[in-house]
C-alpha positions as CSV (number, residue, x, y, z in Angstrom):
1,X,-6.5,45.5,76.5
2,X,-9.0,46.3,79.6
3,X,-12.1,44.4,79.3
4,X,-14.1,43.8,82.8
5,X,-14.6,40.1,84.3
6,X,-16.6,38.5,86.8
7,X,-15.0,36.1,88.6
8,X,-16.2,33.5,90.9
9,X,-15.1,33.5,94.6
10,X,-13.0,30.1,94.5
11,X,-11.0,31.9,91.1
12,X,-10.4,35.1,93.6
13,X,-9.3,33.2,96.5
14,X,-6.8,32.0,94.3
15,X,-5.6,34.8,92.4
16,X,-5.2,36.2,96.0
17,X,-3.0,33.4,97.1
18,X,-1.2,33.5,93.9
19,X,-0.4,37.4,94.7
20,X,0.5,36.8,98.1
21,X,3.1,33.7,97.1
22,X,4.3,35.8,94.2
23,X,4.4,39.5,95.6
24,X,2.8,40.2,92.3
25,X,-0.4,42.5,91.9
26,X,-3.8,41.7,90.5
27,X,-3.6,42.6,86.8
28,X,-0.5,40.4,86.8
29,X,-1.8,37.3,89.2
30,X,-4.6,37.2,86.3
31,X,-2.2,37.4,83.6
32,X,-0.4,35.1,85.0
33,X,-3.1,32.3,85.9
34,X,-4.4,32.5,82.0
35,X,-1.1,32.1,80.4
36,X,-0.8,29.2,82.5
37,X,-3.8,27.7,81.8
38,X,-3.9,28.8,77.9
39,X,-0.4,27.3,77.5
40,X,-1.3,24.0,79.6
41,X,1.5,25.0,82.5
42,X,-1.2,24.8,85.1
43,X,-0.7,20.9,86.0
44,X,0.9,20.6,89.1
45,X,5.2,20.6,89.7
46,X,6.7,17.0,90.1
47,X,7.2,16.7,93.7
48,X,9.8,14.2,94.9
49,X,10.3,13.6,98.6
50,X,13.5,12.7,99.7
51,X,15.0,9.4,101.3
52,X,17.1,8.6,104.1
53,X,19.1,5.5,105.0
54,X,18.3,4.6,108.8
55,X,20.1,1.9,109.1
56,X,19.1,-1.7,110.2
57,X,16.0,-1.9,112.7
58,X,16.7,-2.5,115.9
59,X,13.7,-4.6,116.4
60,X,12.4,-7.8,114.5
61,X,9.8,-6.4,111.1
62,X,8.4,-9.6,110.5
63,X,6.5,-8.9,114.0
64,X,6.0,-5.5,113.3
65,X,1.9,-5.5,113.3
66,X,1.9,-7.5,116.6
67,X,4.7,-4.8,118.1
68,X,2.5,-1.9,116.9
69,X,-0.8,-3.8,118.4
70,X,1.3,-4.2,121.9
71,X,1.9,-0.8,121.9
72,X,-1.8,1.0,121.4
73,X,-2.9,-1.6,123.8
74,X,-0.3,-0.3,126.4
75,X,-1.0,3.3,125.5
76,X,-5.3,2.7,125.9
77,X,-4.1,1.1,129.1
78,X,-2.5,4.0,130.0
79,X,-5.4,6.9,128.6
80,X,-8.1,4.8,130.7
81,X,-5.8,4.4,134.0
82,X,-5.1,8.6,133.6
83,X,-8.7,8.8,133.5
84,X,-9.5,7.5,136.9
Protein backbone atom coordinates (compact mmCIF):
# COMPACT_ATOMS: atom_id res chain seq x y z
CA UNK A 1 0.00 0.00 0.00
CA UNK A 2 1.67 3.58 -0.59
CA UNK A 3 0.07 6.21 1.40
CA UNK A 4 2.34 9.49 2.16
CA UNK A 5 3.35 10.41 5.96
CA UNK A 6 4.74 13.25 7.68
CA UNK A 7 6.97 12.55 10.15
CA UNK A 8 8.46 14.43 12.80
CA UNK A 9 12.31 15.08 12.91
CA UNK A 10 13.07 12.97 16.25
CA UNK A 11 10.92 9.79 14.26
CA UNK A 12 13.44 10.46 11.14
CA UNK A 13 16.49 10.70 13.13
CA UNK A 14 15.59 7.42 14.22
CA UNK A 15 14.49 5.63 11.28
CA UNK A 16 17.90 6.95 10.01
CA UNK A 17 19.81 5.23 12.76
CA UNK A 18 17.68 2.27 12.55
CA UNK A 19 18.79 2.10 8.62
CA UNK A 20 22.23 2.72 9.31
CA UNK A 21 22.44 -0.21 12.29
CA UNK A 22 20.36 -2.45 10.10
CA UNK A 23 21.81 -1.73 6.40
CA UNK A 24 18.11 -1.75 5.66
CA UNK A 25 16.44 1.06 3.40
CA UNK A 26 13.72 3.47 4.25
CA UNK A 27 10.40 1.71 3.21
CA UNK A 28 11.77 -1.18 5.37
CA UNK A 29 13.32 0.95 8.55
CA UNK A 30 9.40 2.19 8.59
CA UNK A 31 8.03 -1.12 8.27
CA UNK A 32 10.03 -2.23 10.55
CA UNK A 33 9.66 0.48 13.44
CA UNK A 34 5.58 -0.04 13.17
CA UNK A 35 5.57 -3.71 13.36
CA UNK A 36 7.46 -3.23 16.40
CA UNK A 37 5.52 -0.96 17.91
CA UNK A 38 1.98 -2.43 16.69
CA UNK A 39 3.13 -5.84 18.07
CA UNK A 40 4.61 -4.28 21.49
CA UNK A 41 8.44 -5.48 20.46
CA UNK A 42 9.62 -1.95 20.91
CA UNK A 43 10.54 -2.13 24.82
CA UNK A 44 14.04 -2.27 25.10
CA UNK A 45 16.40 -5.90 25.02
CA UNK A 46 17.35 -7.21 28.62
CA UNK A 47 20.82 -6.12 29.02
CA UNK A 48 23.01 -8.03 31.48
CA UNK A 49 26.47 -6.94 32.17
CA UNK A 50 28.87 -9.34 33.04
CA UNK A 51 30.91 -10.13 36.38
CA UNK A 52 34.28 -10.87 37.23
CA UNK A 53 35.91 -12.36 40.27
CA UNK A 54 38.92 -10.05 41.32
CA UNK A 55 39.98 -11.62 44.00
CA UNK A 56 40.50 -10.44 47.66
CA UNK A 57 41.33 -6.61 48.02
CA UNK A 58 44.49 -5.88 48.76
CA UNK A 59 43.61 -3.00 51.00
CA UNK A 60 41.30 -2.82 54.18
CA UNK A 61 37.06 -1.91 52.71
CA UNK A 62 35.89 -1.05 55.95
CA UNK A 63 38.22 2.28 55.42
CA UNK A 64 37.46 2.49 51.99
CA UNK A 65 35.72 6.21 52.11
CA UNK A 66 38.61 7.55 54.19
CA UNK A 67 41.23 5.85 51.51
CA UNK A 68 39.19 7.38 48.65
CA UNK A 69 39.14 10.96 50.66
CA UNK A 70 43.17 10.58 51.17
CA UNK A 71 43.53 10.17 47.71
CA UNK A 72 41.47 13.32 46.05
CA UNK A 73 43.08 15.26 48.72
CA UNK A 74 46.60 14.12 47.51
CA UNK A 75 45.57 14.52 43.89
CA UNK A 76 44.03 18.50 44.61
CA UNK A 77 47.46 18.76 46.27
CA UNK A 78 49.01 17.86 43.35
CA UNK A 79 46.54 19.98 40.55
CA UNK A 80 47.15 23.18 42.82
CA UNK A 81 51.15 22.55 43.27
CA UNK A 82 51.22 21.95 39.05
CA UNK A 83 49.50 25.17 38.87
CA UNK A 84 52.24 27.29 40.40
Amino acid sequence: MRTTLTIDVDVRLLLERRMRERGINFEDAVNGALRDGLLGNAGPKEFSTPTFDLGEPLVPLQKASRLSGELEDEELLRRMAVRR
